[in-house]
N, C-alpha and C positions, 0 to 999 in steps of 0.2 A: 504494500500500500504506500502510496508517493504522503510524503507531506504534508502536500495540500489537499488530499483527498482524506487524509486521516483526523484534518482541523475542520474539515466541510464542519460536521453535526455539532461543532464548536462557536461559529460565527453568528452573528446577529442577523435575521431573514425576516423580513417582512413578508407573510403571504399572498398581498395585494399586488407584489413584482413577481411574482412565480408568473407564466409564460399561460399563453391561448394561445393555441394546442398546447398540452403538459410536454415537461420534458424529460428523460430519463436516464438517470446517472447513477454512476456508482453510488454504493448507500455513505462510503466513507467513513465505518464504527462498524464495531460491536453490533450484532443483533441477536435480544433472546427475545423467548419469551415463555411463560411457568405460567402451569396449570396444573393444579392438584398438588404443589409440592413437586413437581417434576420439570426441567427443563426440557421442552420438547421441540425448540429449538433454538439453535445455537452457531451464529455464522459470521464470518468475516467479509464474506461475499456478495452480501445482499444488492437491490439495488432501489433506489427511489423514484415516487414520481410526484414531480411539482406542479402546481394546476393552480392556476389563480383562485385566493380565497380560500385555500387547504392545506392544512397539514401534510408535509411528505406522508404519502402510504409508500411501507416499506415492504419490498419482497424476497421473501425465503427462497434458495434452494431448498428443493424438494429434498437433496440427499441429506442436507443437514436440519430433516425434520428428522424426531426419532420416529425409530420404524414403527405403523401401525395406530398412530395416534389419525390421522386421516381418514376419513368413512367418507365416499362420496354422498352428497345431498342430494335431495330434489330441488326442480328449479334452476331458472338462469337466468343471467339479466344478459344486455348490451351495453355495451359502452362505445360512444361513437369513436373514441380514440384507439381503445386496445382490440376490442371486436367483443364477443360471446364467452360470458365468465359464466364457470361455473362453481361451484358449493362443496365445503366438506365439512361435518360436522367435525368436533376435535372432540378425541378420545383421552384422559389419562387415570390412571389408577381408575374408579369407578365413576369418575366426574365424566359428563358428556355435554359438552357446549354445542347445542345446535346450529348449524350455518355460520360456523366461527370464524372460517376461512374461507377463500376463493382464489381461485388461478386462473389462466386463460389457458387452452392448452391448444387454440394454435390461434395466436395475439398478430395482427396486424403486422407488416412489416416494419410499422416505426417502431413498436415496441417488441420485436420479435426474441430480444434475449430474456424477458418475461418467460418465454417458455418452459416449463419444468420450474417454474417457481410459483409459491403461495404468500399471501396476505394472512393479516390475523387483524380481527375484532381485537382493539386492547380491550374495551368494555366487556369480551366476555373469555376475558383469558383471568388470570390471576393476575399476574406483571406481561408487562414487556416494556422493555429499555432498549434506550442506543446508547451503547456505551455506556457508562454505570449511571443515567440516569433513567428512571422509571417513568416515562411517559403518561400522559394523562387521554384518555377519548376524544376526538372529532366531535363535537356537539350530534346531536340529531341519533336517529337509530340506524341509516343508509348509509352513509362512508364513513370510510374507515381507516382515516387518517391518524397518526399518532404526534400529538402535541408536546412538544418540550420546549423548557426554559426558554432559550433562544430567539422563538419567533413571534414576531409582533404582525400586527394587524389585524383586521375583522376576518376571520373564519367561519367559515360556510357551513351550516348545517343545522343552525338554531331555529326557533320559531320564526319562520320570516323568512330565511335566508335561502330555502332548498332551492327556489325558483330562480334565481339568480348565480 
């Protein structure tokens, strides 16, 4: 990891300058995230996407989820940027988070290294962090952006704000 890709998740980001159409970059940290008392996953790899008005949502390789926590869901949405996501509940110890996660598994050409990687609902994980801090939810109950210290501006997904 360069440097400057290791200080990304360090810098001051206002959400309102994130890009129309998002962009997608390395994650730059650390990514976990714990469910039940288990980390179930854990990666240096990851990657982000920035979207005006949102929280980077951050994505997992799939290898460095642990095995078996995954259950595909029903259901799918679109996304006019990545294309047709789909669902997996997350499994750990006896805890089961419904529609925890999603992937694209075959994401539009701009975001085509998406592939073989998943998201996570912080809201319905136990933790998940970039780098050693513990991220807080995306407003609203539909994206599933992960909010930390760092970034300022009006984020998207509160009463009011889905439509815009």
């Amino acid at each position: 990891m360069s440097d400057h890709s290791a200080s990304q998740a360090l810098r001051t980001e206002n959400v309102q300058n994130y890009p129309r159409p998002p962009a997608l970059e390395p994650a730059g940290a650390r990514l976990r995230v714990v469910l039940s008392g288990t980390v179930i996953a854990d990666t240096t790899e990851g990657f982000r996407v920035l979207e005006t008005h949102h929280p980077p949502t951050y994505y997992i390789p799939i290898p460095d989820v642990l095995a078996g926590v995954l259950q595909p869901a029903a259901g799918r949405s679109w996304c006019e940027w990545k294309g047709q996501a789909q669902y997996f509940d997350v499994k750990a110890n006896d805890v089961v988070s419904h529609k925890a996660a999603w992937g694209y598994p075959e994401p539009t050409a701009r975001f085509a290294a998406l592939k073989d990687h998943v998201a996570f609902y912080p809201e319905r994980m136990e933790a998940c962090f970039v780098g050693d801090e513990m991220v807080e939810s995306q407003p609203g109950s539909f994206y599933g952006g992960w909010v930390t210290s760092n970034l300022t501006g009006i984020v998207k997904g509160g009463p009011g704000t889905e439509g815009w």
